[in-house]
matplotlib code that plots the C-alpha trace (Angstrom):
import matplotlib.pyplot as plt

x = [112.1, 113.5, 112.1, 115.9, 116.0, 113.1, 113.8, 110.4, 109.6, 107.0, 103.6, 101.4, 101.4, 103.6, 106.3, 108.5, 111.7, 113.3, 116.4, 115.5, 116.5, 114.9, 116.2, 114.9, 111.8, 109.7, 111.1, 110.7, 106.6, 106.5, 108.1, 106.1, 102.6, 103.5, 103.8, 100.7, 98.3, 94.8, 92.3, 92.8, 90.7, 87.7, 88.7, 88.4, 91.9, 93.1, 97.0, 97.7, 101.4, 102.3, 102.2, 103.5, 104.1, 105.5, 109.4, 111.0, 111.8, 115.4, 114.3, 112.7, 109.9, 107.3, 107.1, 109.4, 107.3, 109.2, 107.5, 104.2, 104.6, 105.9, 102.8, 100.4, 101.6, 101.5, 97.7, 96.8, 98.6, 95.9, 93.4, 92.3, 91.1, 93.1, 92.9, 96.2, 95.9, 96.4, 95.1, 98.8, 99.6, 97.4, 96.8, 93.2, 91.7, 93.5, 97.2, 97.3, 97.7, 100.8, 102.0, 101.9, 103.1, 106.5, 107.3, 106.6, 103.4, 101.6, 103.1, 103.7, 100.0, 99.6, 96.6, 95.1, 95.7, 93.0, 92.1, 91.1, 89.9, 86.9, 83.6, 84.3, 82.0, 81.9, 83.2, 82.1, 85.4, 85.2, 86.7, 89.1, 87.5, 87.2, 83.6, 84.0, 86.3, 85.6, 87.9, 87.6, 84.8, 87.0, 89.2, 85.6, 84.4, 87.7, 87.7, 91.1, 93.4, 97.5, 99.4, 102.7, 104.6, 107.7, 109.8, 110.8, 111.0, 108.6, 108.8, 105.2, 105.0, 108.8, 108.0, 105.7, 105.1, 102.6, 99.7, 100.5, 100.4, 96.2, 96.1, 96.1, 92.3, 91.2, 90.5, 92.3, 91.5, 90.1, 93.7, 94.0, 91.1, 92.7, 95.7, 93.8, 91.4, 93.8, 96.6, 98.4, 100.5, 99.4, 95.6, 96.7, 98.1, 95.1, 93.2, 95.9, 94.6, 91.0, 91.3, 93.2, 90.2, 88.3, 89.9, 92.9, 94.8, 94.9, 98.7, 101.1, 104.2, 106.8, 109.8, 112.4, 115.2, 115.9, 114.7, 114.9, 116.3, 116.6, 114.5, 111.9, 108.9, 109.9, 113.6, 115.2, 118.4, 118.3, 119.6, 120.1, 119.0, 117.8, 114.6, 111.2, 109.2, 105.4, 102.6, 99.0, 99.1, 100.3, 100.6, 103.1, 104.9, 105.4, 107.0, 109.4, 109.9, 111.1, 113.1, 115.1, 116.1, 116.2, 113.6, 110.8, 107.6, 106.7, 108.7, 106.2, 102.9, 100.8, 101.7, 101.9, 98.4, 97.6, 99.1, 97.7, 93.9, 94.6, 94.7, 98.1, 100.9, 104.4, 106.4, 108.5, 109.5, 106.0, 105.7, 107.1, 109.8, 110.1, 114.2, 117.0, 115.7, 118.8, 118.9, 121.3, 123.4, 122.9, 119.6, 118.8, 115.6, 114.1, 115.6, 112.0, 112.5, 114.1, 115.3, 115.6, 113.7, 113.7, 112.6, 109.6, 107.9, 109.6, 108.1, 105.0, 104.0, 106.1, 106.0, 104.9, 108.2, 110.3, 108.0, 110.0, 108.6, 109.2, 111.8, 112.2, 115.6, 115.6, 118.2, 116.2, 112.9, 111.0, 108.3, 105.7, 103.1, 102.8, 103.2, 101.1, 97.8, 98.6, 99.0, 95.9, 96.3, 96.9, 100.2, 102.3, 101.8, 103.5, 105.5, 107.5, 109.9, 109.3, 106.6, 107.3, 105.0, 103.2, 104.5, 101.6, 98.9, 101.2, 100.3, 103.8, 102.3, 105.1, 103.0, 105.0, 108.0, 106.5, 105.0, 108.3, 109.8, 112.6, 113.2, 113.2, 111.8, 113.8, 112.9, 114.3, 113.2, 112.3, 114.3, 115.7, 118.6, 119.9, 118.5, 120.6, 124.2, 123.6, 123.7, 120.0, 119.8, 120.3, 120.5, 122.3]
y = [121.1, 120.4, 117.2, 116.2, 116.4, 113.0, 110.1, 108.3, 104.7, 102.7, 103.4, 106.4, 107.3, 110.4, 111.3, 114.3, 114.6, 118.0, 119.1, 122.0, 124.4, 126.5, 129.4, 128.5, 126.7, 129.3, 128.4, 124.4, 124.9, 126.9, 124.2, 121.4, 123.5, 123.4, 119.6, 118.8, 121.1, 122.2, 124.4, 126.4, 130.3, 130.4, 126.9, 126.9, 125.1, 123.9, 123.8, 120.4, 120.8, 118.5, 120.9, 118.2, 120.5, 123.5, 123.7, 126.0, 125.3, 124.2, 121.3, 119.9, 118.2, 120.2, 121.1, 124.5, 127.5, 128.7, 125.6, 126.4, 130.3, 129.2, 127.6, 129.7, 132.3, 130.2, 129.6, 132.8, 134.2, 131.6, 132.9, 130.4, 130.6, 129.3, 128.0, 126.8, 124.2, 121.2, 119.5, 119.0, 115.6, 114.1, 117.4, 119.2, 121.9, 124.9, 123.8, 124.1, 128.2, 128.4, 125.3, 127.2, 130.4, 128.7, 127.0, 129.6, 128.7, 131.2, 133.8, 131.8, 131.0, 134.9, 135.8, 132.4, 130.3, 128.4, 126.4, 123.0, 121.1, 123.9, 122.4, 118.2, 115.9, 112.6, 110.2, 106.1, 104.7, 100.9, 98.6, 97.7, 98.6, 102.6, 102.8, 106.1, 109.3, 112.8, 115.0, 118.6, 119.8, 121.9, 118.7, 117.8, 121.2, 121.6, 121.9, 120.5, 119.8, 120.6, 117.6, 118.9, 116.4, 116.3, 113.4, 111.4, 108.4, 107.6, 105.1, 103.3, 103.6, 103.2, 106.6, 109.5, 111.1, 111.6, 109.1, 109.2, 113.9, 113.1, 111.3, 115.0, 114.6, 114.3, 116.3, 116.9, 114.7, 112.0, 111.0, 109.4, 107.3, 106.0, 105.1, 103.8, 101.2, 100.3, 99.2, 97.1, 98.3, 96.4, 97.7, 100.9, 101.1, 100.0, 103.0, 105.1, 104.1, 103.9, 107.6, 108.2, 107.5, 109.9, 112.6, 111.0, 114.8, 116.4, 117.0, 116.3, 118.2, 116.5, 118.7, 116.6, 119.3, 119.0, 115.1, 113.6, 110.2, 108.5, 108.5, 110.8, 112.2, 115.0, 114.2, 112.3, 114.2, 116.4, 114.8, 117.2, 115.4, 118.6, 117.0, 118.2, 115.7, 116.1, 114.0, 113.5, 110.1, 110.2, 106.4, 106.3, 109.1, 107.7, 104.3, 106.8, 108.1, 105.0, 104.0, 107.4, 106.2, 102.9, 100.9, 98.8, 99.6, 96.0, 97.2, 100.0, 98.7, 101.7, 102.7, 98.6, 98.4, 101.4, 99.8, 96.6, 98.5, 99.3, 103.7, 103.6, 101.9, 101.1, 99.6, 101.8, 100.2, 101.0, 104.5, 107.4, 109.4, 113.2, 113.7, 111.4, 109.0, 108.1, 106.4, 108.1, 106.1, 105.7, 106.8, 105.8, 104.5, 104.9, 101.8, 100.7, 99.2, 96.0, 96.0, 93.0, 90.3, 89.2, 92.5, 92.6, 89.3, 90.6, 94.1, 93.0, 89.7, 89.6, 93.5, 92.3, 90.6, 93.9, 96.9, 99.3, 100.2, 104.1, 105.0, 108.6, 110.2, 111.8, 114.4, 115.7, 115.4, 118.5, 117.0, 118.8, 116.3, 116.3, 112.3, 111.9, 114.1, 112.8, 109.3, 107.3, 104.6, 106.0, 104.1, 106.5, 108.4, 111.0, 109.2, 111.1, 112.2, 111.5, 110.3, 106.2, 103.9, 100.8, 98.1, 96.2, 99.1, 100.4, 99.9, 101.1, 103.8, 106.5, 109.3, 109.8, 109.8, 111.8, 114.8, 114.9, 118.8, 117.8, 114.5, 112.7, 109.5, 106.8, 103.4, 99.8, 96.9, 93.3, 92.7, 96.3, 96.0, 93.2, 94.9, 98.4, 95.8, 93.7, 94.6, 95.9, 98.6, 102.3, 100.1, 102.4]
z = [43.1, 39.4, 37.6, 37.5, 40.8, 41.2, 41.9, 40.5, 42.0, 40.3, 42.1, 42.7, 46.4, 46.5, 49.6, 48.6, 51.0, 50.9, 52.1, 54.6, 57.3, 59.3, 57.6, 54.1, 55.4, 53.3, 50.2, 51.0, 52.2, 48.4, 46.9, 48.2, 47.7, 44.5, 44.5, 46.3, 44.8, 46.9, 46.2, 49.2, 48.7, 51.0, 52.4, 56.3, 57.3, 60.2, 61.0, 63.3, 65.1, 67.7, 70.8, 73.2, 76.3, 77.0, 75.8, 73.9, 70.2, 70.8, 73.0, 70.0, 71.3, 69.3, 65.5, 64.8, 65.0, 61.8, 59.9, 61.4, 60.3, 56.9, 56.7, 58.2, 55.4, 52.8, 53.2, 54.2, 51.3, 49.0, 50.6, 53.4, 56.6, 59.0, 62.5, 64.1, 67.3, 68.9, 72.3, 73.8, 75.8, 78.1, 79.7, 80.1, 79.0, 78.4, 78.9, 75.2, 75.0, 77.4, 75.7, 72.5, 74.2, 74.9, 72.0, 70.0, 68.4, 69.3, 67.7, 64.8, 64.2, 63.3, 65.5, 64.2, 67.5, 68.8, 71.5, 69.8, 72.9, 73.1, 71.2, 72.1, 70.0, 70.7, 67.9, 67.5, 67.0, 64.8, 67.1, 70.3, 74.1, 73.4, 72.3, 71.4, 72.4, 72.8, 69.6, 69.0, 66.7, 64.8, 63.0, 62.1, 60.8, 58.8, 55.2, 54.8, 57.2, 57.5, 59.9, 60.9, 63.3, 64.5, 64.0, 67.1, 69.3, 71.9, 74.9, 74.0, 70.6, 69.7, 66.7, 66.8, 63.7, 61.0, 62.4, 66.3, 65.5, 65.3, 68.4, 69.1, 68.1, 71.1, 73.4, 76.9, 79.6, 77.1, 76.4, 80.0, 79.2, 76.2, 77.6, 80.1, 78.7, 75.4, 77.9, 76.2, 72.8, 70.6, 71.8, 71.9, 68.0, 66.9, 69.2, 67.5, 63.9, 65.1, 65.9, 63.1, 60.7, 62.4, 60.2, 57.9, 57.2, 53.4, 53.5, 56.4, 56.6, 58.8, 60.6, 60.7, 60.0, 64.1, 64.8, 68.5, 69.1, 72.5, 75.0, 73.3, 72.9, 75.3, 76.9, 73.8, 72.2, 69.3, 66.0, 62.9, 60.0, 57.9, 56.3, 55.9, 54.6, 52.8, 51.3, 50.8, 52.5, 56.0, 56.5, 53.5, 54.8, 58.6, 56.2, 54.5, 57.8, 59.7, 56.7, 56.5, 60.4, 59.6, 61.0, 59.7, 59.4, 61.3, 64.0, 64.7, 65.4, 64.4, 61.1, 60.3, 61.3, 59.0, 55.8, 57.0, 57.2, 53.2, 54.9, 53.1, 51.2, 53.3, 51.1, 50.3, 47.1, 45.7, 46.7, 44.5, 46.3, 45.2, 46.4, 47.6, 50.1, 51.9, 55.5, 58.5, 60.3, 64.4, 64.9, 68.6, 69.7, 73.2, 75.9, 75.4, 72.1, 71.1, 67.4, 64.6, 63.4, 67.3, 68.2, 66.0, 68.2, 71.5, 70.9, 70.2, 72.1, 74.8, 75.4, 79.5, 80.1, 78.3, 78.9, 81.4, 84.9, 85.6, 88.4, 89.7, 89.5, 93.0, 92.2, 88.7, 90.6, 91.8, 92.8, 90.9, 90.6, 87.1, 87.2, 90.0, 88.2, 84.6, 85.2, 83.7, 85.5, 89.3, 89.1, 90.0, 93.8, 96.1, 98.8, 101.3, 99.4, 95.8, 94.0, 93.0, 90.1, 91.7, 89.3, 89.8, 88.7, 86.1, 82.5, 80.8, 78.9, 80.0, 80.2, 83.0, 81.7, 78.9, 80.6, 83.4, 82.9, 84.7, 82.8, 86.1, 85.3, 84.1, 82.5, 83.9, 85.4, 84.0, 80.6, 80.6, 82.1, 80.1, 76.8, 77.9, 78.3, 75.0, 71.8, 71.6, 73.7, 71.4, 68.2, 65.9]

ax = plt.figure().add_subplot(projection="3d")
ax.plot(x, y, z, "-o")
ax.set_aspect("equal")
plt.show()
């Protein structure tokens, strides 16, 4: 990118936004290695994508394989080693190859896929209920590590991107506990930063060339917005991030509480932007979240009156069981017919919703239904 071409705010916390496709992706990874310098020959790398689940690349609900290949070559080409993996939603053990397989990371990763969840160490985390959680040893062994989210919604957490990518830390099954013991939001944010620490990433390059807004992480709609966006600090690049779809950073509890923990500046303002930072219109936010001033204290206070209780659609649902053997909680059973959430067990943190292949789960209940006929539900 041409020094013409910057747009230089006062501060020196860098977040470059590039206009991309996934045609010229290699050209856009060169570019923005040449930004963000790192020694890279003989360094042992490893490549963090957000592997969600298995969908194919169109779905949008993991990174691109054509990022992940752009930058696989990149740092192969400089002479690192690299390792490419991820420990995909709040599934076990070896879920993670077929995951890859279908989304086309795989073959992307150039012979360098691993599966991350195979050494598990167990990591002291500094505060909430966790205690401690169970990551792979390979984020820990790493040399320098390459985030590569994907930039979308997300029923609990409102946005996943940059910070919420290394929740993919830890390994398998340990998710469940998470979700389980930090049940509230605001608890789990601050589990999300705790684990976060662990490992803050060298670089993270963020896909947001095909976004997803709605209902996301995994059954949201595809929104082009034809961004890739890259920076050494991952907590200023989640700000820039939220500001490009216009929300504020207060509005999403994790990265607020990473600003707030000093792991990264969010004002905007005082960060220097490489490119045009311009916000799209109509960017969609899951029917969990409330927007505004007003939404800020409902979203984060009051999140027991709003949070959404999970309904099955019984003409989507296959009954699988996916909901049923993922759900931390042991909320959600096998009736009869379908499988139905126990409103008084569940904990609203949508890994139901999130892990449904069929999209079969819906959200309602409590404040929902007036929030989805007023003026705050899909906030554009």
């Amino acid at each position: 990118m041409k020094q013409s071409d910057r747009d230089m705010n006062c501060g020196s916390s860098r977040v470059a936004v590039y206009k991309a496709t996934y045609e010229s992706i290699d050209r856009t990874v060169g570019d923005l290695f040449s930004e963000f310098r790192i020694p890279l020959k003989g360094r042992r790398v490893l490549v963090k994508p957000n592997i969600l689940s298995p969908n194919p690349p169109e779905k949008c609900v993991t990174t691109h394989p054509s990022v992940v290949s752009a930058v696989v070559r990149h740092l192969r080409a400089k002479g690192a080693d690299v390792l490419v993996g991820d420990n995909p939603g709040v599934f076990g053990y070896g879920v993670s190859g077929r995951a890859a397989r279908v989304s086309g990371i795989l073959e992307a990763a150039q012979g360098r896929f691993i599966q991350l969840g195979r050494r598990p160490v167990r990591q002291s985390l500094p505060s909430g209920p966790l205690g401690h959680v169970m990551v792979a040893g390979d984020v820990l062994d790493a040399d320098i590590i390459i985030n590569l989210p994907k930039l979308k919604t997300h029923g609990l957490t409102f946005y996943t991107g940059a910070i919420k990518n290394c929740f993919g830390y830890v390994v398998g099954g340990d998710k469940m506990r998470v979700h389980s013991l930090a049940k509230t939001p605001r608890r789990f944010a601050s589990a999300l930063v705790d684990i976060f620490q662990i490992r803050p990433p060298d670089l993270t390059i963020m896909d947001a060339i095909d976004a997803m807004e709605g209902n996301g992480p995994s059954n949201g709609t595809v929104r082009r917005l034809g961004l890739v966006l890259a920076s050494d600090n991952a907590v200023s690049l989640d700000a820039v991030a939220l500001s490009i779809i216009g929300k504020s950073v207060r509005s999403v509890m994790h990265v607020d509480m990473a600003g707030k923990r000093g792991l990264g500046e969010t004002d905007v303002r005082m960060l220097s932007i490489i490119g045009k930072l311009e916000p799209v219109e109509g960017f969609r936010m899951p029917a969990t979240f409330v927007p505004g001033i007003s939404g800020i204290v409902l979203n984060r206070f009051l999140s027991p009156w709003i949070n959404c209780v999970p309904e099955i659609d019984t003409a989507r649902c296959k009954r699988c069981g996916i909901c049923v053997r993922y759900c931390p909680s042991g909320a959600m059973r096998m009736g009869d017919d379908h499988p139905a959430a126990d409103k008084d067990t569940c904990i609203n943190c949508y890994c139901c919703q999130e892990m449904c292949p069929e999209d079969a789960i819906r959200l309602s209940g409590r404040m929902i239904n007036f929030i989805r006929k007023g003026v705050f539900y899909g906030a554009r």
